[in-house]
C-alpha positions, 0 to 999 in steps of 0.5 A, a space after each residue: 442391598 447385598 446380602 452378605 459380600 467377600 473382597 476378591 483381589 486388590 480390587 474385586 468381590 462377589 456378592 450375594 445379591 438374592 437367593 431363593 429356595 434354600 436349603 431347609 426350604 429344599 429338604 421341606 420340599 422333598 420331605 412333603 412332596 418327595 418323600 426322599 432325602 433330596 429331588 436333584 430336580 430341585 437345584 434346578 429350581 434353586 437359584 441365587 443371584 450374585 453381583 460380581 466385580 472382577 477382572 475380564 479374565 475371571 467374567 471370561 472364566 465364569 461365561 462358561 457356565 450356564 449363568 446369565 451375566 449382565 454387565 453394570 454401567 460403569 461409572 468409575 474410574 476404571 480399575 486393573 488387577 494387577 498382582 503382587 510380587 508374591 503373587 508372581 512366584 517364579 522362585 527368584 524373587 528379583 525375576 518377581 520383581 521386574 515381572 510385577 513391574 513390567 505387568 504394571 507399566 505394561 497396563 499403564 501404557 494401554 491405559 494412557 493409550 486408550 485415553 490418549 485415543 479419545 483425547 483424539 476424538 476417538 469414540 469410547 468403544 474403539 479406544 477400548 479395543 486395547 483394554 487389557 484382560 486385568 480390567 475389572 468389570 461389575 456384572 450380575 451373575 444369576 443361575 441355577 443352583 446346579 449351575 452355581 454348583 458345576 463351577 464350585 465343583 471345578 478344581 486345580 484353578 489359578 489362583 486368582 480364578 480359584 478366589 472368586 470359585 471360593 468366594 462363591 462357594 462360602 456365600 452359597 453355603 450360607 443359603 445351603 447348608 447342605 451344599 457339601 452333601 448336593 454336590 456329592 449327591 
């Protein structure tokens, strides 16, 4: 169904789902109708949808842009980012550690929490008001090419948020080979 797909995280990826106008049919456009290198008006009309499985945090991130996002039913068992001690970096490796560890026991306790809740006779809904940020969620994310382009464009990011912009990045420019030179223009 995907049209190509890149693991993110321990547990996420971003896939492309459909695009339409891409790059030769955008340069074929401009050459017949335009007469010009490249009409900016046409990344408005150049769309790709992804689906996207990634933490809250990162959802959370790419709402900024103006994309639309509709969330997918969930019918796994949830799953939670959770770094690695390399990924912590303080520079004192026994303070990654304990950080990593913390992180994972901290994200444990929430989850039994929640379970706990509706063992309880909680309904779903209210026993998720303590669901972590980490919480992976699949969504499918659909725009503009000037949209996607706006996100791809922004710099010095975290690097968990900076492997979905890239992710993204490469399987938009397996549709636009010119990506480089628009975002430029």
């Amino acid at each position: 169904m995907l049209l190509s797909k890149i693991n993110v995280l321990d547990h996420g990826y971003v896939g492309l789902l459909s695009a339409n106008l891409n790059g030769r049919a955008i340069k074929n456009v401009s050459d017949i109708y335009f007469k010009t290198r490249l009409n900016k008006e046409l990344l408005k009309i150049a769309n790709a949808t992804f689906i996207i499985k990634c933490p809250l945090f990162v959802q959370i991130f790419l709402s900024q842009f103006d994309l639309k996002i509709t969330p997918l039913p969930s019918t796994k068992q949830l799953e939670s980012y959770i770094p690695d001690v390399s990924e912590i970096d303080t520079g004192v490796a026994e303070d990654d550690r304990r950080i990593a560890e913390y992180i994972k026991e901290t994200n444990d306790a929430l989850e039994l929490n929640s379970k706990g809740f509706e063992m309880d006779g909680c309904d779903r809904f209210t026993s998720q008001t303590l669901t972590p940020i980490n919480k992976y969620n699949e969504v499918i994310m659909h725009g503009s090419l000037q949209a996607w382009m706006e996100l791809i464009r922004r710099k010095k990011l975290p690097k968990q948020l900076e492997q979905y912009r890239m992710a993204i990045y490469e399987l938009l420019k397996t549709e636009w080979l010119e990506l480089d030179q628009y975002k430029e223009g």
